[in-house]
Backbone as a printed PyTorch tensor [residue, N CA C, xyz], in Angstrom:
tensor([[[-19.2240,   2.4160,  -3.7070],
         [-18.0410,   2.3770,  -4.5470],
         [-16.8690,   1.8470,  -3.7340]],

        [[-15.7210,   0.7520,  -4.3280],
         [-15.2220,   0.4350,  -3.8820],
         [-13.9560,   1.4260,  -3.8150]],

        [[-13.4240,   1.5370,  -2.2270],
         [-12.0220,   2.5330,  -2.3080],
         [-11.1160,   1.7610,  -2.5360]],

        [[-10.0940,   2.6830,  -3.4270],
         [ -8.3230,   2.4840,  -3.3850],
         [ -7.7980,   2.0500,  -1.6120]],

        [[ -6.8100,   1.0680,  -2.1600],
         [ -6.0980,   0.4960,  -0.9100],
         [ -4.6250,   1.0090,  -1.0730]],

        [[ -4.0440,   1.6420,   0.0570],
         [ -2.9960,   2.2220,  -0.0680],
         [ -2.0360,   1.1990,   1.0110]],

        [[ -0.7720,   0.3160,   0.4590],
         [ -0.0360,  -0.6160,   1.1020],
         [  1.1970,  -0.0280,   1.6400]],

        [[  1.6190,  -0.2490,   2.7330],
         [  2.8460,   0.1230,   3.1910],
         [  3.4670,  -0.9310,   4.1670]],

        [[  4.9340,  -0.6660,   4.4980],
         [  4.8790,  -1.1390,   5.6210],
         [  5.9430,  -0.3370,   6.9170]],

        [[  5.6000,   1.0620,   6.2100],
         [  6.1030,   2.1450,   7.5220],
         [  7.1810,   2.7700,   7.9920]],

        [[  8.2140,   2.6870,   6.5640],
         [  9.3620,   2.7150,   6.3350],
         [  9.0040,   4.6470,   6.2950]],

        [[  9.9330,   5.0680,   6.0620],
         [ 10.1830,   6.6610,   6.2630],
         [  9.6020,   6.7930,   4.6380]],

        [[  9.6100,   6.0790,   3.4170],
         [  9.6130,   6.3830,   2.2040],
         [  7.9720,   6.2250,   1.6650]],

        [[  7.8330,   5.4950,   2.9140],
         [  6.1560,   3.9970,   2.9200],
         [  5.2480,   5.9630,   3.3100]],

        [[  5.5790,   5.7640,   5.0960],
         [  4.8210,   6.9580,   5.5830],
         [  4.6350,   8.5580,   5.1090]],

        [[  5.3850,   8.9050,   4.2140],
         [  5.5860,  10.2720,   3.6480],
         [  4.4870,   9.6690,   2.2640]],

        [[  4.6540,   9.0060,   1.6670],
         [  3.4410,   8.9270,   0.3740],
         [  2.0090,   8.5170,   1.3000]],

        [[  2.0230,   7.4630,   2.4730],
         [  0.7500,   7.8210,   3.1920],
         [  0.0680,   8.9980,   3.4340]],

        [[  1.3430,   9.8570,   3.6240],
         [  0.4490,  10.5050,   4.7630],
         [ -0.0160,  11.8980,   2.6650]],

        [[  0.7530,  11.8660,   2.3780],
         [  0.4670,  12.2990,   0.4630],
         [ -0.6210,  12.1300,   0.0660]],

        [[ -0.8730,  10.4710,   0.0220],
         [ -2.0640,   9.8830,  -0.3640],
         [ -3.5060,  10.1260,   0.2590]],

        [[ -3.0520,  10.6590,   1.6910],
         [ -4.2080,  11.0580,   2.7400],
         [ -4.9620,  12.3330,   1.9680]],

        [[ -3.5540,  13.4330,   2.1960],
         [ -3.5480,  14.6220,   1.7560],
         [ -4.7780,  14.8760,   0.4920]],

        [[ -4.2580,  13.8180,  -0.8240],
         [ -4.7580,  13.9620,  -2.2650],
         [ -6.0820,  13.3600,  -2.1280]],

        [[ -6.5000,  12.0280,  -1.5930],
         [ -7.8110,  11.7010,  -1.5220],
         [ -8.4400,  11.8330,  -0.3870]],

        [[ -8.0000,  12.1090,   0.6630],
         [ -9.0280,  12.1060,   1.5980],
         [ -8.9350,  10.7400,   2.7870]],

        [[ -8.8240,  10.7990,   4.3790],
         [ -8.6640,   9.5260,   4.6370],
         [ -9.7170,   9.1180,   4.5490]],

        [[-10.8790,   9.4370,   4.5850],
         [-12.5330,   8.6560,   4.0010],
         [-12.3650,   7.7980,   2.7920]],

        [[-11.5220,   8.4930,   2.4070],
         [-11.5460,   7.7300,   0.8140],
         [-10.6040,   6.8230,   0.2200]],

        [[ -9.7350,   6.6160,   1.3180],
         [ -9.1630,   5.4320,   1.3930],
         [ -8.6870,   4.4800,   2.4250]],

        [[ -8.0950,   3.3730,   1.8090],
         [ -8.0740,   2.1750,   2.8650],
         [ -6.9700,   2.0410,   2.8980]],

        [[ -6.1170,   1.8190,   4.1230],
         [ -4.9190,   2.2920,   4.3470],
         [ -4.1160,   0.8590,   5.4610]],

        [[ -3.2430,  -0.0130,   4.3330],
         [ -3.0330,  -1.5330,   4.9500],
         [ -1.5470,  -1.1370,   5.3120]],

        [[ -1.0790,  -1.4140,   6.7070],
         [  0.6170,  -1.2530,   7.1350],
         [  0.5450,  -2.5690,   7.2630]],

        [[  1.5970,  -3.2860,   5.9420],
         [  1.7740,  -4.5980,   6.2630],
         [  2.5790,  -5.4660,   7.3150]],

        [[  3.5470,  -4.1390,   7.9730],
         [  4.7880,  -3.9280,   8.3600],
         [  3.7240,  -4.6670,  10.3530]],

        [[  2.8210,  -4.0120,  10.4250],
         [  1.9160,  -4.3850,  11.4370],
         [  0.9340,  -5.4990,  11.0440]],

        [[  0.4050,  -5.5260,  10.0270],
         [ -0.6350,  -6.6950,   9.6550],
         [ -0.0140,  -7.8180,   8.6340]],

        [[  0.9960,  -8.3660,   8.8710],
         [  1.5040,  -9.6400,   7.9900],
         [  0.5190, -10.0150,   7.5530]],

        [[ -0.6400, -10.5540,   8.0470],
         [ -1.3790, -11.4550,   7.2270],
         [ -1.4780, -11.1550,   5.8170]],

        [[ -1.7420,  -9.7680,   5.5530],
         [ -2.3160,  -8.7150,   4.7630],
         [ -1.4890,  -9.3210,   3.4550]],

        [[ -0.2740,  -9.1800,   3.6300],
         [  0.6430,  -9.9030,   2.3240],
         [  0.4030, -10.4050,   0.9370]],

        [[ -0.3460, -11.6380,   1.3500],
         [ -0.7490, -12.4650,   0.0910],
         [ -2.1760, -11.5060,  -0.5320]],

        [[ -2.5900, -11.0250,   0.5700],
         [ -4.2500,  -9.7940,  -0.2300],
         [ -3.4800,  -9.5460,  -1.2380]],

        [[ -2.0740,  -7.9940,  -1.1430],
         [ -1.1920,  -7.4620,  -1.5040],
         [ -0.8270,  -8.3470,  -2.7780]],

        [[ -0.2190,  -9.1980,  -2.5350],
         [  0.2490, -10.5740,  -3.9050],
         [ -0.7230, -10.6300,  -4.6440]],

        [[ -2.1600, -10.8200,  -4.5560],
         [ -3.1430, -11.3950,  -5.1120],
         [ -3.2140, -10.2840,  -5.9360]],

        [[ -3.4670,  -8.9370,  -5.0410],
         [ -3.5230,  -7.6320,  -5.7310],
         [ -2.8540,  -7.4720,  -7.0210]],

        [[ -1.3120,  -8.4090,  -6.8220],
         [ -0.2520,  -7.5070,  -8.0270],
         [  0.3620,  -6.8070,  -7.4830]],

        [[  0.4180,  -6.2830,  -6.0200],
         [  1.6750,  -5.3760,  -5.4160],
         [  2.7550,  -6.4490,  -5.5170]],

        [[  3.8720,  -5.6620,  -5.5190],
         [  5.2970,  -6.2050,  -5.8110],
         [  6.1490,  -5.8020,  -4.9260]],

        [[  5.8880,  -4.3320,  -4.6260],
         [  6.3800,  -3.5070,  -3.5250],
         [  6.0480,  -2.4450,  -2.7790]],

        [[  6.2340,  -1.9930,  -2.0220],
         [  5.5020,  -1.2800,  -1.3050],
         [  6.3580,   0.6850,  -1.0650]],

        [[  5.6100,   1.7440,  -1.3260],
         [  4.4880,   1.9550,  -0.9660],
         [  3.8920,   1.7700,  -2.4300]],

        [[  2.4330,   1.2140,  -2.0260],
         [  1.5510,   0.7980,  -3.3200],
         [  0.2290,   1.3340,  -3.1520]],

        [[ -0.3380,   1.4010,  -4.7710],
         [ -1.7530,   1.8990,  -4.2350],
         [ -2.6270,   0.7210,  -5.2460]],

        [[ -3.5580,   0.4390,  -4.9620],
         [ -4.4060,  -0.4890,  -5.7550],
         [ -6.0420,  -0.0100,  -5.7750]],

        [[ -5.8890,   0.7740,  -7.3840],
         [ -6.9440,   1.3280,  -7.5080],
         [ -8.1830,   0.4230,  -7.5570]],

        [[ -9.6840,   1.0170,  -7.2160],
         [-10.8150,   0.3040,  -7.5190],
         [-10.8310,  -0.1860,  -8.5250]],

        [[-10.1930,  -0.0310,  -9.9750],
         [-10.2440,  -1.3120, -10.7110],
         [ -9.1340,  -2.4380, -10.8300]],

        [[ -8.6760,  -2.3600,  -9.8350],
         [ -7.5140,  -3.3270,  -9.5480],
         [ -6.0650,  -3.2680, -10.1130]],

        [[ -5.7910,  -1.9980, -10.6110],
         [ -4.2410,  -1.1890, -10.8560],
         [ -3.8030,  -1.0850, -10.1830]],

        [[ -2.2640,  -1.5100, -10.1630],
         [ -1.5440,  -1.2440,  -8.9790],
         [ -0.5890,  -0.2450,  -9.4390]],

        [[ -0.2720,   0.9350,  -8.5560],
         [  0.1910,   2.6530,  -9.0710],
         [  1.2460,   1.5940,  -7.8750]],

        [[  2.9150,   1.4750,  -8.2220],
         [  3.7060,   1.4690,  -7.9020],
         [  4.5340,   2.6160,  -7.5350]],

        [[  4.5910,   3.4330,  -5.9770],
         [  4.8010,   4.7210,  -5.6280],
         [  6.4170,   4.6000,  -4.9130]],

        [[  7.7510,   5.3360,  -5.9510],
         [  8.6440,   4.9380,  -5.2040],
         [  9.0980,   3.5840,  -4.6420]],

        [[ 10.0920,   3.6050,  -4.0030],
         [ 10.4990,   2.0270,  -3.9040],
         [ 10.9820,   2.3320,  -2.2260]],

        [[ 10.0460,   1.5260,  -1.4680],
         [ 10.1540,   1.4470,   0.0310],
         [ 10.9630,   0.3090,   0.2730]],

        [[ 10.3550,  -0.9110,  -0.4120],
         [ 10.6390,  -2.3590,   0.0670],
         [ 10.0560,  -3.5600,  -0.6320]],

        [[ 10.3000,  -4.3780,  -0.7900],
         [ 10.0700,  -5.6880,  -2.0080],
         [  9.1160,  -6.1390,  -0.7790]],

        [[  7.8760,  -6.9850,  -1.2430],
         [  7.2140,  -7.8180,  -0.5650],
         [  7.8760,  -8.8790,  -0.0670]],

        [[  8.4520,  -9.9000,  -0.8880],
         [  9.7430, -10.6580,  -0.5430],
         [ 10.7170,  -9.7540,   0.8610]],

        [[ 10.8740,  -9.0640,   1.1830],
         [ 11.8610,  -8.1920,   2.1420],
         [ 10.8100,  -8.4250,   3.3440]],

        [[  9.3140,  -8.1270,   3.2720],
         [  8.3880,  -7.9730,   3.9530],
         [  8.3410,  -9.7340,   4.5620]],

        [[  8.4090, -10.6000,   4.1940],
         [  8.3780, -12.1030,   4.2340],
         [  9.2820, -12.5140,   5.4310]],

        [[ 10.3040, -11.5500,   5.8680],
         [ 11.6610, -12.6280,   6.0870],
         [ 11.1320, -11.9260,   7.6590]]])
């Protein structure tokens, strides 16, 4: 089964729903992208439908928009 991807990029607003998201599913059970460290990751994120981050992108490809950390665009510059 494919896991939920949980996006951040490590902001105080990003890491408190991480470490949430850990809490509620389990870190086994999810995949956990700091874009803030892995730029490349970005356009995955875009392709996904994230807009902003912290984000979660469920196994059927929903993106649960959690709070407002930072615009992907913000993440770019």
């Amino acid at each position: 089964m494919k896991k939920p991807v949980f996006y951040h990029a490590g902001c105080p607003v990003c890491v408190n729903a991480e470490h949430d998201m850990i809490e509620l599913i389990g870190r086994e059970n999810i995949d956990i992208v700091h874009l803030g460290n892995d730029r490349s990751k970005i356009s995955e994120a875009e392709k996904a439908g994230v807009q902003s981050v912290p984000a979660l992108v469920t196994p059927n490809g929903n993106v649960l928009h959690i709070n407002f950390g930072a615009s992907l665009d913000d993440l770019k510059k």
